[in-house]
C-alpha positions as CSV (number, residue, x, y, z in Angstrom):
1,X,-10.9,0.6,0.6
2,X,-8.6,-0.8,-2.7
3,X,-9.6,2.4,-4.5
4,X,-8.8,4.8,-1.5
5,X,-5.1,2.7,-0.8
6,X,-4.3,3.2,-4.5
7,X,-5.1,7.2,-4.1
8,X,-3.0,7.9,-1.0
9,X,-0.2,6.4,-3.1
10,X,-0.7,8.2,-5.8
11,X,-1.1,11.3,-4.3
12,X,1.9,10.8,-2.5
13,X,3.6,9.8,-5.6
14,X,2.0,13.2,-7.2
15,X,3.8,15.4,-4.2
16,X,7.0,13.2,-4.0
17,X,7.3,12.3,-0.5
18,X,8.4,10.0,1.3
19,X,5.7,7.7,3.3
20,X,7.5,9.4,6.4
21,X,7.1,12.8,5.2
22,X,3.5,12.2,4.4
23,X,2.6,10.4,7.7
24,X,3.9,13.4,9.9
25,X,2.1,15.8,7.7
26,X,-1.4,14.5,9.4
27,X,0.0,13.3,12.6
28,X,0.3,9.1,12.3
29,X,3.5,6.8,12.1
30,X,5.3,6.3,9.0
31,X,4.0,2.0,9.6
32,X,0.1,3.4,10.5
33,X,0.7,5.3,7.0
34,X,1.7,2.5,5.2
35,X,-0.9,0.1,6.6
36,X,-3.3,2.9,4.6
37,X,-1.7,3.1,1.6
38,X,-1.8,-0.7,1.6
39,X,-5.1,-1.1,2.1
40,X,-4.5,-3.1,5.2
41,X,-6.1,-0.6,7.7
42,X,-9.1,2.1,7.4
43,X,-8.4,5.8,8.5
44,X,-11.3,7.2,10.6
45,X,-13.6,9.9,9.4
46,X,-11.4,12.6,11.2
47,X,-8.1,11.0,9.4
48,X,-9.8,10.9,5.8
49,X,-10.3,14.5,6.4
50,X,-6.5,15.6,7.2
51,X,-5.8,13.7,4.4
52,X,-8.2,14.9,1.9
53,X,-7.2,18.6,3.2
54,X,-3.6,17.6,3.2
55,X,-3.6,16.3,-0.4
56,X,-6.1,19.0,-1.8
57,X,-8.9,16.7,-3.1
58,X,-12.4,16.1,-2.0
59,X,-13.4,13.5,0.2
60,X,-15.2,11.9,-3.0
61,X,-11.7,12.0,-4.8
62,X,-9.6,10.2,-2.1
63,X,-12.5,7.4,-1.5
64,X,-12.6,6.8,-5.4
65,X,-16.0,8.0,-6.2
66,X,-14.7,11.0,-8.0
67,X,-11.8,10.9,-10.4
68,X,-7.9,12.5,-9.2
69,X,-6.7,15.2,-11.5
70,X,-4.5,13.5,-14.4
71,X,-1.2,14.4,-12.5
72,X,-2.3,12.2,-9.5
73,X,-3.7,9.7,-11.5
74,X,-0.1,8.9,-13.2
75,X,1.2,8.1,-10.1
76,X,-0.4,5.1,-10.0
């Protein structure tokens, strides 16, 4: 879940917006969107999805098991 928290900020970094902007882009609260990004909560299967769609990256890219393009990865 470390690996996945570091990508939603990055990818968010990557797109420059703001946790709020980002939350209501998939429908959650700005604090349910930072609980994420801090690796503090889990997003269901269905949320991973809006977010992975959202983003444009693979499932296997936001979980960590597939590397981020270099733009999103120098967000980090």
């Amino acid at each position: 879940m470390e690996q996945l928290a570091k990508n939603l900020l990055a990818l968010r970094a990557t797109k420059k917006l703001s946790r709020e902007k980002a939350a209501k882009a998939v429908n959650i609260s700005s604090k349910n969107y930072e609980r994420y990004e801090k690796g503090e909560r889990a997003p269901t299967a269905p949320l991973l999805v809006e977010f992975a769609d959202f983003f444009d990256v693979t499932l296997d890219q936001l979980a960590g098991r597939a590397p981020l393009s270099d733009a999103a990865n120098e967000g980090v």
